[in-house]
N, C-alpha and C positions, 0 to 999 in steps of 0.2 A: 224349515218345515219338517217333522218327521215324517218318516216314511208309512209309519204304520203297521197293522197287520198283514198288508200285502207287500211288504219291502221286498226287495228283489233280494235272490239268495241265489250268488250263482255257485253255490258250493254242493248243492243238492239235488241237482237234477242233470242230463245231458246236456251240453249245450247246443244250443239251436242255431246257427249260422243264420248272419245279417247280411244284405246286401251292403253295408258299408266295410264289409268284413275288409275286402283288398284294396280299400283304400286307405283304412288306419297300418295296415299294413307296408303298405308305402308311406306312408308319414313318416312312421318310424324310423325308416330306412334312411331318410332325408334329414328331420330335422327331432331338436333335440327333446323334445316332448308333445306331444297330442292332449288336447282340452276337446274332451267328449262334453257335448251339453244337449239338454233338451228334458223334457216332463219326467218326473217322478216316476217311478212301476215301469217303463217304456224297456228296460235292460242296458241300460248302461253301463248299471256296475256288474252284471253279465257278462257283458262284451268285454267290458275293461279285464274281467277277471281272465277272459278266454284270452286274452293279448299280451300278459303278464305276467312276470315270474314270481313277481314279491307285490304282498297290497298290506295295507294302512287305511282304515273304516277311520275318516274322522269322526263320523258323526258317535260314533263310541266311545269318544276318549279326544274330543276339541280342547279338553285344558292342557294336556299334555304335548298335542299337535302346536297351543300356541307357545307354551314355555318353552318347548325345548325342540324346534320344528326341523333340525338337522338331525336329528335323531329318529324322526318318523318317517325321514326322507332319504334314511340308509337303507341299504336291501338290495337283492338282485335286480335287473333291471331287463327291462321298463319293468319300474316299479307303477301301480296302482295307488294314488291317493281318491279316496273316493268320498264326496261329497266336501271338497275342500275348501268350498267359501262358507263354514262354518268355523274354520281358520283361516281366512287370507294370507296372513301373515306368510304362508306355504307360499304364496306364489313366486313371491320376491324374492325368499329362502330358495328357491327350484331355479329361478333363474339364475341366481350366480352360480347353485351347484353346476348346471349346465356348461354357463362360460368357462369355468374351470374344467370340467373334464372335456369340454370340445369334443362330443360324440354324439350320436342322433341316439334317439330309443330310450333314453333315460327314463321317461314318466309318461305314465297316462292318469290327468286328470280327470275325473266326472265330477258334472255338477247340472244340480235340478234347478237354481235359481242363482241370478247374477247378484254379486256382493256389491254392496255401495264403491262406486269408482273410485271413491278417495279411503279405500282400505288398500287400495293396492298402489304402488308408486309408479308402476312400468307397463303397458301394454302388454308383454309379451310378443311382441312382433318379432320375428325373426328365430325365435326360442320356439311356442307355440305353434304351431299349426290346430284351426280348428274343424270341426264334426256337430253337427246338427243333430241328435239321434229322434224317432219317431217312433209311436207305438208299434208292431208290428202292422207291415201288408198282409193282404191275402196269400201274397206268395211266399213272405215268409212263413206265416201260420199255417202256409198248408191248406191252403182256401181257393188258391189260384193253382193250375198245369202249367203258367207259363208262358202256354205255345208260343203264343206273338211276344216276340221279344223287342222291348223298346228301343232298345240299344242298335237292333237288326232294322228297325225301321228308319232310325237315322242314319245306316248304312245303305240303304237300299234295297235292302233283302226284303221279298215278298212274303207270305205266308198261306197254307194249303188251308184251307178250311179244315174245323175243327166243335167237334160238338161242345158246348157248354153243360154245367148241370147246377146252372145259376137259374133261379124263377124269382117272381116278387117276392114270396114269403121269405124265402133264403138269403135274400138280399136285404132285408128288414132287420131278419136275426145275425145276420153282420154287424150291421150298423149299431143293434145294440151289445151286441156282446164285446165288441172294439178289436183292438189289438193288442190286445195283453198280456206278455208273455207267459205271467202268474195262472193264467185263467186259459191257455192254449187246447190244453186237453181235458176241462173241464167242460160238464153239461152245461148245456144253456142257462138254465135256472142257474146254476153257480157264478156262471160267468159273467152274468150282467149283475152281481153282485158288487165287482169289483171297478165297473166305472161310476155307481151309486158311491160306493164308500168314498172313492175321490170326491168324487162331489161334495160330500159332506168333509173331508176334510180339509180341503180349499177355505170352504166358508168359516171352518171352526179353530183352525190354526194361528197362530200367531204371527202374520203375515204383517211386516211394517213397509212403510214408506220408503224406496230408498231416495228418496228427497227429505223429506220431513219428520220420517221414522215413527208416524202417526201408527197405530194400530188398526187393521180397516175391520169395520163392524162388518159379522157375524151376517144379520137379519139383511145390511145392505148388499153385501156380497151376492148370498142369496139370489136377492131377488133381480141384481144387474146380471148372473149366468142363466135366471132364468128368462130375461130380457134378450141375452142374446143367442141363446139357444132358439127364441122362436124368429129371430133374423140371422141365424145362419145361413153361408152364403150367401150372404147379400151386402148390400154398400154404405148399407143404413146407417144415416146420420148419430153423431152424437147424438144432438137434437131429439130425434126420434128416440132411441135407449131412452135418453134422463124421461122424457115427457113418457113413456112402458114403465120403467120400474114407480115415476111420480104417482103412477095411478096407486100404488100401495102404500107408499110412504113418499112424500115432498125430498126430492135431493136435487141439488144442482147440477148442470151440465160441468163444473169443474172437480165435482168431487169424482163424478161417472169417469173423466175423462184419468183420475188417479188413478181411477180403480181398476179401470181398463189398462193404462202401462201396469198394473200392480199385475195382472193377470196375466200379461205378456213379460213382465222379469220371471215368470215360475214356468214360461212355455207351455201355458194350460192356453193362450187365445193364438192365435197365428193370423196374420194379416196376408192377404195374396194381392198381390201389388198389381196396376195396370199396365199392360203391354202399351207400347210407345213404337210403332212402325214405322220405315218410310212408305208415307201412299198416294196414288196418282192424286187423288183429289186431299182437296184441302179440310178436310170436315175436322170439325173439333172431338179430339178426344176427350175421353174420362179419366179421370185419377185417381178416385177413390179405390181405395184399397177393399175386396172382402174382407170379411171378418169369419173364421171358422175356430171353432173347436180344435186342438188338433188332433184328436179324435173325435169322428161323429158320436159315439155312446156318453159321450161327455153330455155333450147335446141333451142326447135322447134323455137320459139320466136328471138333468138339470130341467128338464120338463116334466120330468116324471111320468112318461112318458114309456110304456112297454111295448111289444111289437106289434096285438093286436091292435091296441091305439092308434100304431101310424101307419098301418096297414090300412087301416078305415078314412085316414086322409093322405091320397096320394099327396098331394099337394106339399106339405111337410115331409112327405118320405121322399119326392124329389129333390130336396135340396139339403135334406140329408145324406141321400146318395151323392149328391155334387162334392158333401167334403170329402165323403170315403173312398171317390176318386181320385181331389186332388191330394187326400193323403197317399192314395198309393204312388200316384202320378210323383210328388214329392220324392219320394220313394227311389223309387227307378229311376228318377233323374239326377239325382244326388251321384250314383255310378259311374255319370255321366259329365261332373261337374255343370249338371246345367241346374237352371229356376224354371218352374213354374207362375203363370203370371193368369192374367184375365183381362179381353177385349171388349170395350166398350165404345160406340163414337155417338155422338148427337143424331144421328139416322138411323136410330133405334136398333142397330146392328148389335148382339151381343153373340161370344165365342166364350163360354164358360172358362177352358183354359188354353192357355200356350206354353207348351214346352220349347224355351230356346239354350241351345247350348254357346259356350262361350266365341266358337267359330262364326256364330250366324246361322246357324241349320234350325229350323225350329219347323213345330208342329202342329198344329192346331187340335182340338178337342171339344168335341160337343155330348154331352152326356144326357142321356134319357134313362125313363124307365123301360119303356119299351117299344118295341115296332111300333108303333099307331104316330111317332113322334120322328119316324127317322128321317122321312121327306124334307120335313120341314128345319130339319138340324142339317141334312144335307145343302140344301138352299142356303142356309147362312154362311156352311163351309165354303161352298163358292164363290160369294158374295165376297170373303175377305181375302181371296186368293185373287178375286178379280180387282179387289183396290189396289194391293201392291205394287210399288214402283217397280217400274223397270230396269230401277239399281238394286234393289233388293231381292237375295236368294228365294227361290221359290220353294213351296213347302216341301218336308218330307215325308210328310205323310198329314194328309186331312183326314178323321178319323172318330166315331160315333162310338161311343162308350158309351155299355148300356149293363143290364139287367137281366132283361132278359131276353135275348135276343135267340137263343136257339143255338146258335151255331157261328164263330166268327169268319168270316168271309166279305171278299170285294167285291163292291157294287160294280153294275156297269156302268157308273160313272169315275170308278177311281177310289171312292170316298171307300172307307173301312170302317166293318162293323163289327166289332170286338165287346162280349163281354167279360166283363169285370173279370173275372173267374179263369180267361183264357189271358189275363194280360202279366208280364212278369219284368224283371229288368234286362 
């Protein structure tokens, strides 16, 4: 896929410090190359450029990367290949350079979409270490203070109360403007220029199969991101997609279901997987997976959809807000090596999300627009704190992410009530 008029350019501006910053940092230290991935515009080759002494732009010069790909893979080190599954051929070439020189820090890879599995012969395990990257958070754009640090909540650390200067409308014009590093200090109007153009170039690019190498149509594309823009977050069936977008054109549930992995090898769909507990009772869980954008302006964009528009329907701008949470949520847990997940059981009990890290400490999260909704989010938090076995850690924090809530502070029940705006890694 080209990049576009928005390609990132990290030669031209300061660079903006990521929360994954200290952890490719230690990659390096350890092992002999880092594979940075995740959506196009999001700062990848940013990042890679701020970690790097020497970089290689395949997408400028792939004929040259594949004829003679020890040559594009000289340079000081960590060397930068960026955009390099439009050569694979580089992977396999970087692995042996690696086993030959037997040293960590050699390369950092980017890449915005995954190459067909049988271009490359080797995993990369043991060589590679990888990175997930996401458009900017609030906190790193400079939208969030902070205060309540995630990282401190899984510690046990409290936090004093702190005013927010988040409300509906500001939280709308988040959602649409995203997290784009391109578009960080540009005006509103400018900014939600740049999750449209995406959009449009998802559908218009030359985006093949990597099964069957089909080219996926333009007008289908369309109209499946704008099917699942108006079920973002949520659990919504295949089923349901093919039968939205049928209502404009006749497609099958297996074509939807290509087009959907086709959207997920470019890291434009993200799926938020079901929490799986031990709990006293025996109720059946859920497994579906949500479905989000991984940016909400994606969404918003793919709807066509501006701020006054979702402003006029809460309803859409709640669950809108739900991805721009668990994108930050995503965010701030990545620091942490933890997932983000989502709670569901057949007794109608739903926990938007769970942050669990890989010890077992995890967290729960119930996201609102605002006070009128926190009673009732707080209820649920207890509800799942009260199924828990009594082999299983109890939470680190149960906790109400909102909008607009005024000001982040603890109930007297325990429960925390954090807006968006006060939350950081």
């Amino acid at each position: 896929m080209s990049h576009g008029s928005f390609a990132e350019n990290a030669s031209d501006r300061e660079y903006r410090p990521r929360v994954v910053d200290a952890h490719i940092s230690n990659l390096l230290s350890v092992f002999g190359g880092v594979l940075i991935t995740g959506p196009m515009w999001c700062g990848k080759s940013w990042t890679g450029e701020h970690h790097s002494c020497s970089s290689f732009r395949v997408d400028t010069n792939a004929k040259l990367a594949s004829l003679d790909p020890l040559s594009v893979l000289e340079g000081d080190v960590p060397r930068l290949i960026d955009e390099w599954q439009d050569a694979p051929v580089l992977w396999d070439v970087a692995r042996r350079v690696m086993d030959d020189r037997a040293k960590p820090g050699q390369y950092i890879f980017t890449g915005s979409s995954s190459p067909p599995k049988r271009s490359t012969s080797h995993s990369g395990t043991g060589r590679f270490a990888r990175i997930t990257m996401r458009p900017m958070s609030l906190f790193e754009s400079g939208n969030s203070n902070g205060h309540v640090s995630l990282s401190a909540l899984f510690d046990g650390a409290g936090f004093k109360p702190h005013r927010s200067m988040m409300n509906y409308d500001t939280a709308v014009r988040q959602i649409c403007r995203g997290g784009w590093p391109s578009s960080v200090k540009e005006s509103y109007e400018h900014a939600v220029m740049v999750p449209r153009e995406y959009i449009t170039a998802v559908a218009n690019s030359d985006i093949t199969d990597t099964n069957d190498e089909r080219k996926k149509d333009p007008i289908i594309m369309t109209l499946l991101m704008r099917s699942l823009a108006r079920n973002t977050a949520t659990s919504a069936k295949v089923s349901v997609i093919a039968a939205d977008v049928s209502r404009d054109r006749k497609i099958s549930e297996q074509t939807i279901r290509s087009y959907i992995e086709t959207l997920k090898s470019i890291f434009v769909l993200v799926e938020q997987e079901a929490w799986s507990p031990e709990l006293r009772s025996r109720v059946r869980l859920r497994s579906s997976p949500k479905k989000h954008f991984v940016d909400p302006s994606l969404a918003a964009a793919a709807m066509k959809a501006d701020a006054e528009r979702i402003k006029s329907d809460p309803n859409t701008a709640g669950f809108l807000f739900e991805s721009l949470c668990y994108r930050d949520l995503c965010v701030y847990s990545s620091a942490l090596e933890g997932d983000v997940y989502h709670y569901g059981d057949n007794t109608g009990l739903e926990i938007d999300s769970i942050v669990e890290l890989r010890d077992g400490r995890w967290g729960a999260v119930e996201v609102k627009l605002g006070d009128f909704e926190f009673d009732k989010a707080a209820n649920n938090l207890l509800a799942l704190k009260k199924k828990m076995s009594e082999d299983s850690p109890p939470p680190s924090f149960l906790m109400i992410l909102c909008a607009s809530g005024g000001v982040a502070y603890t109930r007297d029940d325990g429960i925390m009530v954090v807006p968006i705006d006060c939350l950081g890694p």
